[in-house]
C-alpha positions as a Markdown table, in Angstrom:
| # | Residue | x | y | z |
|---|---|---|---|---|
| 1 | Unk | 92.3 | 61.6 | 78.0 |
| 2 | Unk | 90.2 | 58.8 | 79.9 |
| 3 | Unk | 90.8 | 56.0 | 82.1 |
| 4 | Unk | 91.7 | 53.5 | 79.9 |
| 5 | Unk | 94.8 | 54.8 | 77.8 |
| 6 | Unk | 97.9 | 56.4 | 78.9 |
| 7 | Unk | 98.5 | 59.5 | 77.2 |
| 8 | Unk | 102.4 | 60.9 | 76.2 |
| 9 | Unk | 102.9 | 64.5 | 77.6 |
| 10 | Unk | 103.6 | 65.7 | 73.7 |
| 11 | Unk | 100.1 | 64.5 | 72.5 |
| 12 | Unk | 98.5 | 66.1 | 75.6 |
| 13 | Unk | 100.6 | 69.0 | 75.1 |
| 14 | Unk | 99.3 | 69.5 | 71.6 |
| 15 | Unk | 95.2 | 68.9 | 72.4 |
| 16 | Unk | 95.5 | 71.8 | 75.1 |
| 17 | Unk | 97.9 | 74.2 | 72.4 |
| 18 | Unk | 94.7 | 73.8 | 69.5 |
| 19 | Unk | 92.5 | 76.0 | 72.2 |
| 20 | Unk | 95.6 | 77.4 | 73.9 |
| 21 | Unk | 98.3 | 78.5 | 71.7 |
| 22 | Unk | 100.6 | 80.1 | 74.2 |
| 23 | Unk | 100.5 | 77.3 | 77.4 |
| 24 | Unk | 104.0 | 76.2 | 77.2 |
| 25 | Unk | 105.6 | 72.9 | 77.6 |
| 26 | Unk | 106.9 | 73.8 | 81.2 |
| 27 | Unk | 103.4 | 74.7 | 82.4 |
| 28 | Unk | 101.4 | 72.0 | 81.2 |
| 29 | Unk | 104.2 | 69.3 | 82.2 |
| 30 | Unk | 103.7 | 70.7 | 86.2 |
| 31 | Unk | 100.2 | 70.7 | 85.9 |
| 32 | Unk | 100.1 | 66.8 | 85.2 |
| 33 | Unk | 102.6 | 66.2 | 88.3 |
| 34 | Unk | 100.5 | 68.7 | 90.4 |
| 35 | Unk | 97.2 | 66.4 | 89.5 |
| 36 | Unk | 99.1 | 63.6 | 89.7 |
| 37 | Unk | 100.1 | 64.8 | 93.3 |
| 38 | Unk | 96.0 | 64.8 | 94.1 |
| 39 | Unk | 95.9 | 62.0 | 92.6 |
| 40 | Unk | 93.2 | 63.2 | 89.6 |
| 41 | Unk | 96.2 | 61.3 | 87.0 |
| 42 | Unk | 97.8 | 58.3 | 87.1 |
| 43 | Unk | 101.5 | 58.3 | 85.1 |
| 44 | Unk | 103.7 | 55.5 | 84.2 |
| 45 | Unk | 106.8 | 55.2 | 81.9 |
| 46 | Unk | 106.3 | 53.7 | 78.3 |
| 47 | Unk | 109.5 | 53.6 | 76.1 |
| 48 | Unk | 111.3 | 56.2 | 78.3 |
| 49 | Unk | 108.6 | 58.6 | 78.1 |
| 50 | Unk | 106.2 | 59.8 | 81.1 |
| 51 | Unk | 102.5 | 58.9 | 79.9 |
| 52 | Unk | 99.6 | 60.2 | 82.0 |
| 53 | Unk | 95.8 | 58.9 | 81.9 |
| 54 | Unk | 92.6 | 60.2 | 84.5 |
| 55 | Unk | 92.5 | 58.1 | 88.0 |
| 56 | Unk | 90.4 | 55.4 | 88.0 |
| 57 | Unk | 89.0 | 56.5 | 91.4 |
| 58 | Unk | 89.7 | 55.9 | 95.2 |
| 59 | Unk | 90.2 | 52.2 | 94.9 |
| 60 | Unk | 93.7 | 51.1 | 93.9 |
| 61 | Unk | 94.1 | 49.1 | 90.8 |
| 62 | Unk | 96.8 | 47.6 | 88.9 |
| 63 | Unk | 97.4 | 46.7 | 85.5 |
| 64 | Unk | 98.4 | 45.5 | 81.8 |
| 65 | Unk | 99.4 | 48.5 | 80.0 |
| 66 | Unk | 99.5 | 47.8 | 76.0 |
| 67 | Unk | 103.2 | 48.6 | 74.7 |
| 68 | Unk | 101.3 | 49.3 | 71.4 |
| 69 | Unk | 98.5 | 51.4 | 71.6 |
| 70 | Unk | 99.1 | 52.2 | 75.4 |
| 71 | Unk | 95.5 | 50.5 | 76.6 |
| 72 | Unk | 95.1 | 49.8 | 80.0 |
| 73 | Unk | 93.4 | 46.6 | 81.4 |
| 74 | Unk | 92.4 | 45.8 | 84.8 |
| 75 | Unk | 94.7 | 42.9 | 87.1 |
| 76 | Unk | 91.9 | 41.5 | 89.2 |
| 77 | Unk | 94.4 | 40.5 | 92.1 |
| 78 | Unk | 96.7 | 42.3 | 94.3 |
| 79 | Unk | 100.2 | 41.0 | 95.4 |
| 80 | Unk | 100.8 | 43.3 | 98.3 |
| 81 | Unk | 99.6 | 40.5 | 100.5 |
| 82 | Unk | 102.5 | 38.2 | 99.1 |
| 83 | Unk | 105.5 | 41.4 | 98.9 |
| 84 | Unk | 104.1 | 42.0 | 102.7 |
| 85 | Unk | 105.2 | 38.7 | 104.1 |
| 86 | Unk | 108.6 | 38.7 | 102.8 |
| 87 | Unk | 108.8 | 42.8 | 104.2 |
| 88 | Unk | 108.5 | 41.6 | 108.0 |
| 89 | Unk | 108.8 | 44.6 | 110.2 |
| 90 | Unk | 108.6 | 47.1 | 107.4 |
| 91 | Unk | 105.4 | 49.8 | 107.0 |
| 92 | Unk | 104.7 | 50.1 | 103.2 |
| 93 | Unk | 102.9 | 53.6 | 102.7 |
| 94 | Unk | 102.0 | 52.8 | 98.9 |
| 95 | Unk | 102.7 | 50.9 | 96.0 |
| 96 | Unk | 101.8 | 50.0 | 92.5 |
| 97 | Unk | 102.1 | 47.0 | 90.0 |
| 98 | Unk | 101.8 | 47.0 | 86.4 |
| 99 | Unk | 102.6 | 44.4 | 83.9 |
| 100 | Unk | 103.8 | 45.9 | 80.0 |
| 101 | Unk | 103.4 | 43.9 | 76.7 |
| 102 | Unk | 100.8 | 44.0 | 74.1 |
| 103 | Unk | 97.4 | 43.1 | 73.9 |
| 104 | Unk | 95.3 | 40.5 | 71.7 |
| 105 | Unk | 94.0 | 43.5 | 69.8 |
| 106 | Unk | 97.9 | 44.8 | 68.4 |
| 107 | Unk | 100.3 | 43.0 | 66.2 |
């Protein structure tokens, strides 16, 4: 796993069973929402599916997530500032942004 993929919970699943044959489904599967929770993952939805990848750190980020091969670029900007002026009076506590399609490198 690293910063720059999104990983499905099967494939993760299946790296952790070849040097622990007995962790089941259930156990891994909380473990990613649990790091999720401190915030150690990041997850997003590709084709219906949960997909995990490690936090790019403190800073928020948003992004281009690859359809294909589930890469992960970097969106330089931030459109909080423009969703903030239309939520007049409202307190936002978080949010997130990312764009799906497929990168120069897949077909």
């Amino acid at each position: 796993m690293d910063q720059h993929h999104y990983n499905p919970v099967k494939d993760i699943i299946n790296k952790i069973q070849e040097y622990f044959p007995s962790v089941s489904y259930e156990t891994v599967y909380r473990n990613l929402y649990l790091l999720t929770d401190e915030e150690l993952l990041e997850t997003t939805e590709l084709n219906r599916e949960k997909h995990f990848r490690l936090a790019a750190g403190p800073d928020h980020q948003h992004y281009f997530i690859c359809k294909i091969c589930r890469a992960a670029k970097v969106i330089e900007l931030c459109p909080m500032e423009l969703v903030k002026n239309t939520l007049k009076g409202y307190y936002v506590e978080n949010h997130k942004f990312e764009v799906y399609g497929i990168c120069p490198q897949c077909p």
